[in-house]
C-alpha positions as CSV (number, residue, x, y, z in Angstrom):
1,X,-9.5,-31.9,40.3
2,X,-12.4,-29.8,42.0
3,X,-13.0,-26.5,42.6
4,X,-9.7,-25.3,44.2
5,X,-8.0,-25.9,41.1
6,X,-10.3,-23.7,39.1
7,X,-10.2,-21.1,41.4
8,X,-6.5,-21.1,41.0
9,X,-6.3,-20.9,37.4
10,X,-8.3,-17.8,37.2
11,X,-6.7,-15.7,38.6
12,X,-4.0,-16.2,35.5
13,X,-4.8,-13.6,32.7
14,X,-4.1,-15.9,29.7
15,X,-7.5,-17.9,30.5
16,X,-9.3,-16.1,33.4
17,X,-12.2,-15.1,31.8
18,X,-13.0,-17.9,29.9
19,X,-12.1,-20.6,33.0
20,X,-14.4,-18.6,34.9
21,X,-17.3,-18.6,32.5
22,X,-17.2,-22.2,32.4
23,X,-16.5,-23.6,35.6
24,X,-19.2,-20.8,36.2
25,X,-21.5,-23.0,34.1
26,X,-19.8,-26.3,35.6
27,X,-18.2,-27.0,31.8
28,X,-15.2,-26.8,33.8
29,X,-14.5,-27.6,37.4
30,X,-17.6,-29.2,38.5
31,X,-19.2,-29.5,42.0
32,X,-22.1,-31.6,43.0
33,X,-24.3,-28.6,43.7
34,X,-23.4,-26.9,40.1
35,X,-22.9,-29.7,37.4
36,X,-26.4,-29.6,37.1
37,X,-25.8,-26.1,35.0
38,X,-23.5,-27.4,32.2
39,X,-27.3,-29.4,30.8
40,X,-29.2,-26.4,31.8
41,X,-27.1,-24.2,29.8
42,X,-26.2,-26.7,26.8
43,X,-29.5,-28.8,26.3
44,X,-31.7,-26.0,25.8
45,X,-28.8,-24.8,22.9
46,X,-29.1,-28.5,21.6
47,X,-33.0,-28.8,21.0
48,X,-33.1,-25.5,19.0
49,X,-30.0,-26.7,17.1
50,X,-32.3,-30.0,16.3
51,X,-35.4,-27.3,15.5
52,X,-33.0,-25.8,13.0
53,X,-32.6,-28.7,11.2
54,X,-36.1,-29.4,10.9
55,X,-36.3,-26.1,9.7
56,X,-33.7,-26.7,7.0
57,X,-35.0,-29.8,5.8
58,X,-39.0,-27.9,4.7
59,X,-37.0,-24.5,3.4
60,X,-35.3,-26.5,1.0
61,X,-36.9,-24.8,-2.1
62,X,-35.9,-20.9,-0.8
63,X,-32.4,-21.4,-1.9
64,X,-31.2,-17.9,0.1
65,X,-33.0,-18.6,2.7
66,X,-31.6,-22.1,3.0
67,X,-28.3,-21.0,3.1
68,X,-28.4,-18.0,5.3
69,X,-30.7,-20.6,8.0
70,X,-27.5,-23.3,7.0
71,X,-24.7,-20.8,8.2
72,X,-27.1,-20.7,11.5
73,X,-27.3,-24.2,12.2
74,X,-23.7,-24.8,11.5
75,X,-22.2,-21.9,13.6
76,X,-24.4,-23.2,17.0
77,X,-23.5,-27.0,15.7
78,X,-19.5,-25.3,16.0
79,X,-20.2,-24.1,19.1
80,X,-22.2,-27.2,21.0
81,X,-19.7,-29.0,19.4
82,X,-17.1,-27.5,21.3
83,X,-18.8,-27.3,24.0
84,X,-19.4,-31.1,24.4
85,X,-15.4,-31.4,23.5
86,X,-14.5,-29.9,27.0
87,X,-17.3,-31.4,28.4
88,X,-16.4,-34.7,27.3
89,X,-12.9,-34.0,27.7
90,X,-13.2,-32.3,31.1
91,X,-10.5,-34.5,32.7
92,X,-7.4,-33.6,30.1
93,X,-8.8,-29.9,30.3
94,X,-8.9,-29.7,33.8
95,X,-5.3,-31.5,33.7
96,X,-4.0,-29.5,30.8
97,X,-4.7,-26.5,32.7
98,X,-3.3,-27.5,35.8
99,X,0.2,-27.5,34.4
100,X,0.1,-24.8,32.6
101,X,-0.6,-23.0,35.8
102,X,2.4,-25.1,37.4
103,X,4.7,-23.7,34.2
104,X,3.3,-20.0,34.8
105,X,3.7,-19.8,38.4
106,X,7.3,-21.2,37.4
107,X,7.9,-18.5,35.1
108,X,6.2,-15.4,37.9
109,X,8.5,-16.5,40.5
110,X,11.6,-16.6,39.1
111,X,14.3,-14.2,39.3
112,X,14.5,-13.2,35.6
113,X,12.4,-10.1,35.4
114,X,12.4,-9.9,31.5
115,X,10.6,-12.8,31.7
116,X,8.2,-11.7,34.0
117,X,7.3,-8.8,32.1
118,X,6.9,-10.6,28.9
119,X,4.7,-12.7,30.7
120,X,2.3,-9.9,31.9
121,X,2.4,-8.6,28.0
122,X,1.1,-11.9,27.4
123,X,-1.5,-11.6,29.9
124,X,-2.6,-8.1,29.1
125,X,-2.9,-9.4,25.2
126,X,-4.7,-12.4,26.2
127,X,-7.2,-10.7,28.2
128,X,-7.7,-8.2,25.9
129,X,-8.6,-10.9,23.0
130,X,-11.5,-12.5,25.1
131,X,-12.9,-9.4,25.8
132,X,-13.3,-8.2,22.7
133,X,-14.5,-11.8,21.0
134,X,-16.8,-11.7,23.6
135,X,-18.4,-8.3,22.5
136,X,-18.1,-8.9,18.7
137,X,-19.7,-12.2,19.2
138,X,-22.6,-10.8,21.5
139,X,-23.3,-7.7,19.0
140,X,-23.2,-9.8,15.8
141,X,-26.0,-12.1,17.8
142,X,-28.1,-9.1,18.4
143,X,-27.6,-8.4,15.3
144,X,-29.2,-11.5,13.8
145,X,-31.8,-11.2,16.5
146,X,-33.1,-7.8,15.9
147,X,-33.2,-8.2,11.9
148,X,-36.2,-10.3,11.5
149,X,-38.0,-6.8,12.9
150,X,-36.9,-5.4,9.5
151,X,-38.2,-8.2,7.1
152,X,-41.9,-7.7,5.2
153,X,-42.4,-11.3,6.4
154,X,-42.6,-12.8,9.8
155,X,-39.6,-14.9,10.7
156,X,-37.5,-15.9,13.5
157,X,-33.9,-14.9,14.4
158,X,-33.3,-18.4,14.0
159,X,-35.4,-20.6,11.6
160,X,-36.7,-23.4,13.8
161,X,-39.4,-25.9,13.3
162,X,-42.0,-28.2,15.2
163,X,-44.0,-31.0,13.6
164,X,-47.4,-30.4,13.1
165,X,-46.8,-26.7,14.7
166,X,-47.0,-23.6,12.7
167,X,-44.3,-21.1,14.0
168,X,-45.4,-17.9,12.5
169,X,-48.8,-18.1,14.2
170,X,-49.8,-15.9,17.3
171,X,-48.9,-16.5,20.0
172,X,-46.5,-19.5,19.2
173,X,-44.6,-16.8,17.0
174,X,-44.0,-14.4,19.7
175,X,-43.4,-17.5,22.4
176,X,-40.2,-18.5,20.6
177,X,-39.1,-14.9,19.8
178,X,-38.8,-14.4,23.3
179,X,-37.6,-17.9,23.9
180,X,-34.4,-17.1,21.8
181,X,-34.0,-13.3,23.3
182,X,-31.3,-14.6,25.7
183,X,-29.3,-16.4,22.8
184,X,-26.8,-13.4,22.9
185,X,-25.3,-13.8,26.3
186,X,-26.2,-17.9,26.1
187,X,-24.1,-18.5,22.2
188,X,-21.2,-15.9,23.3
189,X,-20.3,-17.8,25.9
190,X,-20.7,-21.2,24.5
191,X,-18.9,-20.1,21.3
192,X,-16.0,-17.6,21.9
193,X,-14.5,-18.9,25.3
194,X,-12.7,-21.6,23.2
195,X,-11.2,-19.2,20.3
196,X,-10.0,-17.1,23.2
197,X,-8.6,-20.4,25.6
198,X,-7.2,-21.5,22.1
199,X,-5.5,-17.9,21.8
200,X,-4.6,-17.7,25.3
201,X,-2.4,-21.0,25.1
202,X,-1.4,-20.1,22.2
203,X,-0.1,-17.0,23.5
204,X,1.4,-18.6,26.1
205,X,3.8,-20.7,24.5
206,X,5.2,-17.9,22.5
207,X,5.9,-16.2,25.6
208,X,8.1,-19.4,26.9
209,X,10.0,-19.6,23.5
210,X,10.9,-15.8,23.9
211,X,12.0,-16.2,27.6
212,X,13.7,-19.3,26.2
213,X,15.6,-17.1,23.7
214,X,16.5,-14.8,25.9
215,X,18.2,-17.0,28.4
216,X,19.8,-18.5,25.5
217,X,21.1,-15.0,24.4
218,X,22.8,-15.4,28.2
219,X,25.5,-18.0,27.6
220,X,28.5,-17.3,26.9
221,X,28.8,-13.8,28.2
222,X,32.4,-12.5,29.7
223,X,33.7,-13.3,33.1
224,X,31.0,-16.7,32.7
225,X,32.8,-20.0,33.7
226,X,33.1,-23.3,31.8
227,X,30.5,-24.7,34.6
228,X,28.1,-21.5,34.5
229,X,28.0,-22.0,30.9
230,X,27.1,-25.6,30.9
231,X,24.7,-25.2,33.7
232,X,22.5,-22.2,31.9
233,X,22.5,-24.9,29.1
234,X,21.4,-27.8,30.5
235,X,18.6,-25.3,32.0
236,X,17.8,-24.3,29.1
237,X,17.2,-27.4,27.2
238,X,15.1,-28.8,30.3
239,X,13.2,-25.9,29.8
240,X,13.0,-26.5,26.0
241,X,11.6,-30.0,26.8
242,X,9.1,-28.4,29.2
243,X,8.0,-26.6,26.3
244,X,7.6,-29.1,24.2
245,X,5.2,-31.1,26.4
246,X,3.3,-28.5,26.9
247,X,2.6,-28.0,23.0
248,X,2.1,-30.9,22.0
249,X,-0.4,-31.9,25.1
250,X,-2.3,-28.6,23.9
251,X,-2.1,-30.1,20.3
252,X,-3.6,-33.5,21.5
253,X,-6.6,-31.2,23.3
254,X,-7.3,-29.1,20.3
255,X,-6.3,-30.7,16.9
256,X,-9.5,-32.8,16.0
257,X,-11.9,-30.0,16.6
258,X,-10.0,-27.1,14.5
259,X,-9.7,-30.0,11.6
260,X,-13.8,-30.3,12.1
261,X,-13.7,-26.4,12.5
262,X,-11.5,-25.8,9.1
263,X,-14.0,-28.0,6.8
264,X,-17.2,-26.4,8.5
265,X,-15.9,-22.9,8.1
266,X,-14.6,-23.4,4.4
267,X,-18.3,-24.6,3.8
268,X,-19.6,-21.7,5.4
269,X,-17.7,-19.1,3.9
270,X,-18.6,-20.8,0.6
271,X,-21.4,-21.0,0.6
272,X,-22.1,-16.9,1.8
273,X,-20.2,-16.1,-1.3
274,X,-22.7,-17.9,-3.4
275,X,-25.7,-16.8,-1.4
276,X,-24.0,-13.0,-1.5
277,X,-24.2,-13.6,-5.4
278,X,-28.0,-14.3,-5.7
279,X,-29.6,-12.1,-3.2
280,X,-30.7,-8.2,-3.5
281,X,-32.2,-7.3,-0.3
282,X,-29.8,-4.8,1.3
283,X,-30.2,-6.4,5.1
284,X,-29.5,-9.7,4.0
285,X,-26.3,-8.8,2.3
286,X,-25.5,-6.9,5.1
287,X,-25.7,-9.4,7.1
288,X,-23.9,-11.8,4.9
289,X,-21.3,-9.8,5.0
290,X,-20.9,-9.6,8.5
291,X,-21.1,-13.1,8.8
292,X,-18.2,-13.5,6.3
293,X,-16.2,-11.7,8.4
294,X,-17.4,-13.4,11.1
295,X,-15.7,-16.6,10.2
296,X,-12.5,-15.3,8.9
297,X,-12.0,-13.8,12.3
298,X,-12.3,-16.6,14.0
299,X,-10.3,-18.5,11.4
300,X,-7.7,-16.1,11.5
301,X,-7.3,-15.6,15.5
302,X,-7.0,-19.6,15.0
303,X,-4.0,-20.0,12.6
304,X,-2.7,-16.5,13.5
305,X,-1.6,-16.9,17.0
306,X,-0.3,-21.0,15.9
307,X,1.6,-19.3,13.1
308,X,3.4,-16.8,15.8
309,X,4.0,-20.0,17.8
310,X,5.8,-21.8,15.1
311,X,7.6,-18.4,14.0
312,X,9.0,-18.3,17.3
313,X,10.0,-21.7,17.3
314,X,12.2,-21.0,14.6
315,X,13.9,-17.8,16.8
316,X,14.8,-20.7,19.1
317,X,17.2,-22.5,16.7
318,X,18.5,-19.3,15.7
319,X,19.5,-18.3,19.1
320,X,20.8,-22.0,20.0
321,X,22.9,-21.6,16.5
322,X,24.5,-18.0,17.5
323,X,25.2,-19.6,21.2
324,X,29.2,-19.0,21.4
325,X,30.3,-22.1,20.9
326,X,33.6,-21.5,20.7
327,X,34.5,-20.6,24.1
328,X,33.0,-24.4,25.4
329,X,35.0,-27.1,26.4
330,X,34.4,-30.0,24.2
331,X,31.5,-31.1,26.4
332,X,29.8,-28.1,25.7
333,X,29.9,-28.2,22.5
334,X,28.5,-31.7,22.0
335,X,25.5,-30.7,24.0
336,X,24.8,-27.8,22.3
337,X,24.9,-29.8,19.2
338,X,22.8,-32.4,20.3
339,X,20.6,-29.0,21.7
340,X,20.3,-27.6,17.9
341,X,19.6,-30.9,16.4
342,X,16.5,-31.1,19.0
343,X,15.5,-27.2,18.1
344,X,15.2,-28.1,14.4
345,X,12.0,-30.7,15.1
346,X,8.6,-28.2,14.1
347,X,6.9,-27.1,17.0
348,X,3.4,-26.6,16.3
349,X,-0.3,-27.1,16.2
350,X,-1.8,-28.7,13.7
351,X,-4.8,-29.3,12.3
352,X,-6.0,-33.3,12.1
353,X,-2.6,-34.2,12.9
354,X,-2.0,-33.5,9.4
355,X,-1.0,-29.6,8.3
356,X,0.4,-27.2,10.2
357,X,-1.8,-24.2,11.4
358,X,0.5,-21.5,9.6
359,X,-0.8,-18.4,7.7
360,X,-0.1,-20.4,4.7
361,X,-2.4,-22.7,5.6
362,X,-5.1,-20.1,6.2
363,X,-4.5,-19.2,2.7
364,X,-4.8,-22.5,1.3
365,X,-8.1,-22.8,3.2
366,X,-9.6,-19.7,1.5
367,X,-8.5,-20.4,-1.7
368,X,-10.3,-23.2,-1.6
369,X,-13.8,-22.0,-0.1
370,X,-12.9,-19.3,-3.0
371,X,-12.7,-21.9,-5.8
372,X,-15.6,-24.2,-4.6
373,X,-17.0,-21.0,-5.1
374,X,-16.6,-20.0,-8.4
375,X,-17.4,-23.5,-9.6
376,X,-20.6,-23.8,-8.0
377,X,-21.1,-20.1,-9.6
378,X,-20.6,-21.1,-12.7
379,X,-22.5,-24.0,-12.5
380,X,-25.5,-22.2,-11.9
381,X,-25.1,-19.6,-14.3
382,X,-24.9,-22.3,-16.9
């Protein structure tokens, strides 16, 4: 697919911004003159993310230090790491995309204009999202930039380390200070585009199961006949099966990563808690606490808008159940049947393949960041 088909994409609202960021940086939608920006913009991300390690492996001994440099290192390991995902898988995006424009377009041009306006609502809130992860993400960045210049001791915004180099000499100090200035603009759009895509599509198939309901709500109204009836039916289970596709390809795209993303955040948060518990400097638990928050953001935007999905999912078997079945010929009523048997398959994301990306499941995941907690708490108060 080249760069007509990215063009057309964003100019949907669900996943404008973020489309155009990346094919911007040829993550997406390559061309021969620009895919030499996708390594100029996620190599230079990669060698500092090696640096940190380095780092992590000689500050071993600081304990809060060590974990406040960890959460670093594993929230720009999150975001190369999906990065490279849609690099890798540029192909399936690119694909994925293309028929979800196909369905929107679908949805714009019909004559049903209930559910062209909860299709703009779906756009407006989509939009909305990525611009405001965008400017959380780039303010917490400055934030972490600007607070070495408040610490009695020379450090970076991001612990990094050479061989054989010290880095908290002049001028090699003030050479990678500067070097890691433009981190806010470079890690907010490497990390939040796909939290907002993720919401976006999200989004988006909870606006088809509402239209869905809605047409449902449509059989069976007076003066309809037998073949009216049937027809708006059989439209509306093609349409079911449309939707279906369309989840579970966006399932395929994004399940392994938010399984990756749900054991590296529960480590995370954990480990804040504990480093929270030890420290007294003011800025530092500041920050901690900003970086807490951080992550259960993100978390929650994840399992939120899959939990809505799911929810509505559920509306759709209700609606198919409270379809007037009684004024159907015999034909009808086996096909709606068949219909609510189909409607009571789950319809949702899931992380691994495994559990369901419900609120409960959001719950489950902090309760258990919470207890690894208190154990390793109680450990080393013994």
């Amino acid at each position: 697919m080249g760069a007509g088909g990215g063009a057309a994409i964003e100019d949907i609202g669900l996943v404008g911004i973020n489309v155009r960021m990346w094919r911007y940086l040829a993550v997406l939608y390559p061309t021969p003159g620009t895919n030499w920006r996708k390594y100029a913009f996620v190599l230079p991300v990669t060698a500092m993310n090696f640096m940190q390690f380095l780092y992590l492996l000689q500050s071993w001994g600081d304990l809060p230090a060590f974990i406040l440099n960890m959460f670093f290192f594993s929230a720009i390991f999150n975001a190369l790491m999906r990065t490279w995902l849609v690099i890798i898988k540029r192909v399936q995006f690119e694909k994925f995309l293309n028929q979800l424009s196909v369905l929107f377009h679908s949805i714009r041009e019909d004559s049903d204009e209930w559910g062209r306006d909860i299709l703009r609502q779906a756009e407006h809130e989509a939009r909305h999202l990525a611009i405001v992860n965008l400017s959380a993400s780039f303010l917490d960045i400055v934030g972490a930039l600007i607070s070495p210049l408040f610490r009695e001791v020379r450090a970076h915004p991001f612990g990094v380390e050479l061989p054989g180099v010290n880095m908290t000499r002049t001028p090699v100090y003030e050479i990678v200070y500067l070097a890691q200035l433009p981190t806010p603009a470079l890690l907010s759009m490497m990390y939040m585009p796909f939290v907002s895509l993720f919401a976006g599509l999200a989004i988006f198939g909870k606006a088809m199961l509402q239209i869905l309901v809605h047409r449902l709500r449509q059989i069976g109204g007076e003066g309809q006949t037998e073949e009216v009836r049937f027809q708006m039916l059989c439209d509306c289970i093609q349409y079911h099966i449309r939707v279906i596709g369309y989840v579970r390809r966006l399932n395929d795209l994004v399940t392994n990563i938010v399984a990756a993303e749900a054991i590296i955040f529960g480590s995370i948060i954990c480990s804040l808690l504990f480093c929270l518990n030890i420290i007294t400097s003011p800025t530092q638990i500041i920050s901690i606490i900003m970086y807490i928050f951080t992550m259960l953001y993100v978390l929650y935007t994840y399992y939120n808008r899959a939990n809505d999905l799911s929810i509505e999912n559920c509306h759709v078997a209700e609606a198919v159940y409270n379809v007037p079945w009684y004024r159907g010929s015999i034909r009808f009523r086996k096909t709606l049947l068949i219909f609510l048997m189909q409607t009571q398959h789950p319809l949702e994301i899931t992380v691994g393949n495994v559990y369901p990306m419900t609120l409960a499941m959001f719950r489950s995941l902090l309760n258990a960041s919470y207890s690894y907690f208190t154990m390793l708490r109680g450990v080393t108060n013994k």
